[in-house]
C-alpha positions in Angstrom: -20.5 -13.9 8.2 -17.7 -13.0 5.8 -20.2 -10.8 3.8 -20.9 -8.8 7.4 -17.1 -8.5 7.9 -16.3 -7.0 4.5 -19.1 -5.2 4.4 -21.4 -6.3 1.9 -24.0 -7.6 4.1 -27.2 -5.6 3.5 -28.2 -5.2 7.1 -25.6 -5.2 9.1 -22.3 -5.1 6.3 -22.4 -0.7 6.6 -22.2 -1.1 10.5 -19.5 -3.2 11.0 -17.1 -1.8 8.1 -17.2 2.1 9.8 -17.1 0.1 12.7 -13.5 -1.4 11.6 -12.7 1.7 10.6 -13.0 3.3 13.6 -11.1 1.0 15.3 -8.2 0.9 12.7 -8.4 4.8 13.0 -8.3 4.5 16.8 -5.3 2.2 17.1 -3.3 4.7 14.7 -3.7 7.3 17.3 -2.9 5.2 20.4 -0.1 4.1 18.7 1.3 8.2 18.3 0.0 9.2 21.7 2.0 6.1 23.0 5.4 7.7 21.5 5.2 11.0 23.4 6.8 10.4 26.7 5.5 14.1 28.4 2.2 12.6 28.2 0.9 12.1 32.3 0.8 8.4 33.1 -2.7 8.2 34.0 -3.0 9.3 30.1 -0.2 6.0 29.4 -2.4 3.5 31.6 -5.5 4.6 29.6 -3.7 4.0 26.6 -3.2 0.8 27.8 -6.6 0.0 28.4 -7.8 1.1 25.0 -5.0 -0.9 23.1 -6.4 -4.0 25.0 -10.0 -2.9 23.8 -8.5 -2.9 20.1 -6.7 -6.2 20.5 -9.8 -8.0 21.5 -12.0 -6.1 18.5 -9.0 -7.9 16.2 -8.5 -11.1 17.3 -12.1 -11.5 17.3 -12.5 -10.3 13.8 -9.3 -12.6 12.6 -11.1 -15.7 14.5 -14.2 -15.3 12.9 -12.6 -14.4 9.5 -10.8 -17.8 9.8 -14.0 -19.6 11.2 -16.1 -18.5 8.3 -13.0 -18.8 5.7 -14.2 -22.0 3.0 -10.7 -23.1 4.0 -9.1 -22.0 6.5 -5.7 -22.9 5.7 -5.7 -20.8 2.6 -7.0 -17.9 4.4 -4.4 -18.2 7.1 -1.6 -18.7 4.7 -3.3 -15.8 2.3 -1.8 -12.2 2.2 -5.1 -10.7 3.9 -4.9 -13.3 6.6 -0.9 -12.8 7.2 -2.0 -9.1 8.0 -4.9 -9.9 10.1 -2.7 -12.0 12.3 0.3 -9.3 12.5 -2.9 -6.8 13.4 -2.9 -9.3 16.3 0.4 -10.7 17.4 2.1 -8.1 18.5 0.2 -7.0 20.8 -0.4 -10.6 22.2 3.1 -10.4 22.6 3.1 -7.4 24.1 1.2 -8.7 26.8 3.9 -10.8 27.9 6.5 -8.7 30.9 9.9 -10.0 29.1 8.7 -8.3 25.6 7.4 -4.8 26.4 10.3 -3.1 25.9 11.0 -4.8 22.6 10.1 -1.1 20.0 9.9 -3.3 16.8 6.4 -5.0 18.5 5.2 -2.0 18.8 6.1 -0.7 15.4 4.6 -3.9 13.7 1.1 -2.3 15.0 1.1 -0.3 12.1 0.2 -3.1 10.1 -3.4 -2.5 11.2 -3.5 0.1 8.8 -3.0 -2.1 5.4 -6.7 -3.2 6.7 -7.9 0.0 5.4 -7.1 -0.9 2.1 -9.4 -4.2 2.4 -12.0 -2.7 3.3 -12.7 -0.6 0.0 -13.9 -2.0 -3.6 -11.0 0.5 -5.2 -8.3 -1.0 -3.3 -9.9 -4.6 -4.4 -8.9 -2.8 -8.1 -5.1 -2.3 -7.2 -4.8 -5.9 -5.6 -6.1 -6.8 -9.2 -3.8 -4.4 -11.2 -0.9 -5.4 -9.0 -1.7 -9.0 -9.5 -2.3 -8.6 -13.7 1.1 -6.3 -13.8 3.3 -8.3 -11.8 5.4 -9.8 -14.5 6.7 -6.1 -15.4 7.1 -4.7 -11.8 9.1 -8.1 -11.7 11.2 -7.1 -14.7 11.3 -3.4 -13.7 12.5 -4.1 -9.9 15.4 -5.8 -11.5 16.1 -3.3 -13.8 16.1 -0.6 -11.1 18.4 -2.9 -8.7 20.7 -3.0 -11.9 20.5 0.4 -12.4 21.1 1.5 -8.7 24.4 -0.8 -8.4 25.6 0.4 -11.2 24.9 4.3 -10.6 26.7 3.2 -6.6 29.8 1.6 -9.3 29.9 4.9 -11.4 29.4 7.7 -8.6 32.6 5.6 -6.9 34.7 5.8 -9.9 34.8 9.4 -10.3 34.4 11.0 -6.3 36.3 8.3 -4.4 39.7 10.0 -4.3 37.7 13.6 -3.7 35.8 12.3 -0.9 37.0 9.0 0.4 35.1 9.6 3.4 31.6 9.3 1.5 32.2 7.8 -1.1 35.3 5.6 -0.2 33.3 2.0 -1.1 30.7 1.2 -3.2 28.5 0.3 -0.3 29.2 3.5 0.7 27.6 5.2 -2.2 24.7 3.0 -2.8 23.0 5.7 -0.4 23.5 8.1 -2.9 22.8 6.4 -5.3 19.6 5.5 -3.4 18.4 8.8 -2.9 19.6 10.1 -6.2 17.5 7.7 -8.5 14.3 8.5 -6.2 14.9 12.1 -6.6 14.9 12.7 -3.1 18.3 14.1 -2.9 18.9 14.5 1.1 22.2 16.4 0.2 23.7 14.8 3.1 26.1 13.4 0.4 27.0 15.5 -3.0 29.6 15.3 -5.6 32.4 17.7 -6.6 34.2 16.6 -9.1 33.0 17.8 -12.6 32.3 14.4 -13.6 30.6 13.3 -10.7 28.2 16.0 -11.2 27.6 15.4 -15.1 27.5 11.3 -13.8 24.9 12.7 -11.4 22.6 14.8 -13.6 22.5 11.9 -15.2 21.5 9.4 -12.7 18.5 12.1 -12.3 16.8 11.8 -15.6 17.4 8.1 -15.3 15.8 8.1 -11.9 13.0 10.2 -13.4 11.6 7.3 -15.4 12.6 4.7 -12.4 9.5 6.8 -10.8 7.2 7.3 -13.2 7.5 3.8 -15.0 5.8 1.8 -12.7 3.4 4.5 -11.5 2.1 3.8 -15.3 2.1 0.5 -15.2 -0.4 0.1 -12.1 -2.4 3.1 -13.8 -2.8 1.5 -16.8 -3.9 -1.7 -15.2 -6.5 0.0 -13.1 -8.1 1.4 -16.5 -8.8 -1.9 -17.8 -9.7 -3.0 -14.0 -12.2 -0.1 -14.1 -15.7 -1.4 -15.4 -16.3 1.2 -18.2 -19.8 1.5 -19.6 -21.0 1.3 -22.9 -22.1 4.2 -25.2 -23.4 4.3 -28.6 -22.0 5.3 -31.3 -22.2 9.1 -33.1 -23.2 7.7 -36.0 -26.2 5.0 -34.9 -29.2 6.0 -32.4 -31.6 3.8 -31.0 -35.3 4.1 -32.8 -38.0 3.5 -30.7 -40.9 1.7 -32.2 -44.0 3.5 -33.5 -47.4 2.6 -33.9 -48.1 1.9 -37.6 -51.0 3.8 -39.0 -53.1 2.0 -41.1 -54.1 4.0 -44.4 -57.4 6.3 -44.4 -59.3 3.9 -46.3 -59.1 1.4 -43.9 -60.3 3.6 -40.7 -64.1 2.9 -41.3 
């Protein structure tokens, strides 16, 4: 059962994995069609029906994930299982009058969509880069946290008395310092002091390698993930054996 469900089932694994696909794929677009309010409400109520259709598919799957599981606990306590029961409980909750208007139930749907990633030997890779590399995304998340407080400290010293409207706390310019370091740069919020603009092109290189330092860290973990297969060398090549001729005076 839990090779059928994941896929790997000879007879019946291909089926049932485009099958979950098509029904992760399917809740995504319920879930946008449900945000546009023009839509006519016969269109709404059979929205309604087919997000009922997808929460049955679901909890089913999750029961007979955790039926099959070797223990059950640990899958229900596992990362995979956490996400198969948010794929579920809000819309169980849903069901309930007093909490259909609550918004953030229906945003947590879009948890169904970290199923894709089960669902593929690559992203079985990444849980196993992640996993071998979390020590340094440890040490690098704290680095970055470091670095953003003190960019929010720096950006405050030299525009607070420019712009005490934007940049009057250090709360304040955390934002900035936010979207600075991730080289987004909303321009919402800018500097205009001549040090606050040297302070800033420098927060930009710095947030340069606070992008690109963990993107190489996963990378290199997926290359030693990735099986790689062997090839001889230039130098040696593989002989195959010939049949020894015997000399001409013993052919008689």
């Amino acid at each position: 059962m839990q090779a059928a469900l994941d896929g790997r089932d000879p007879r019946f694994g291909a089926r049932i994995l485009w099958g979950l696909y098509g029904v992760i794929i399917l809740s995504a677009v319920v879930l946008t069609l449900e945000s546009m309010d023009s839509l006519p409400p016969l269109i709404h109520r059979l929205l309604g029906w087919a997000e009922f259709a997808i929460l049955g598919v679901f909890a089913g799957e999750y029961l007979l994930r955790l039926w099959a599981a070797p223990s059950r606990w640990r899958y229900a306590l596992s990362f995979w299982g956490i996400v198969d029961l948010l794929s579920v409980l809000p819309g169980l909750l849903l069901l309930q009058p007093q909490t259909q208007s609550l918004r953030v139930l229906r945003l947590m749907r879009v948890f169904r969509l970290l199923k894709l990633l089960r669902l593929r030997r690559a992203s079985r890779r990444l849980e196993d880069a992640l996993r071998a590399s979390r020590e340094e995304l440890i040490l690098f998340t704290a680095v970055a946290v470091l670095v953003l407080f003190v960019a929010s400290v720096g950006i405050h010293f030299f525009e607070h008395e420019a712009q005490p409207e934007k940049f009057g706390s250090i709360p304040k310019c955390m934002w900035w310092a936010l979207a600075t370091l991730s080289t987004v740069g909303y321009g919402d919020v800018y500097p205009i002091t001549a040090g606050g603009r040297i302070f800033t092109g420098l927060t930009v290189l710095i947030g340069v390698g606070i992008v690109a330092i963990p993107a190489g860290i996963i990378t290199s973990e997926l290359l030693r993930q990735k099986p790689r297969p062997e090839r001889p060398s230039q130098g040696t090549q593989t002989e195959t054996p010939t049949k020894t001729e015997k000399p001409m005076g013993d052919q008689e």
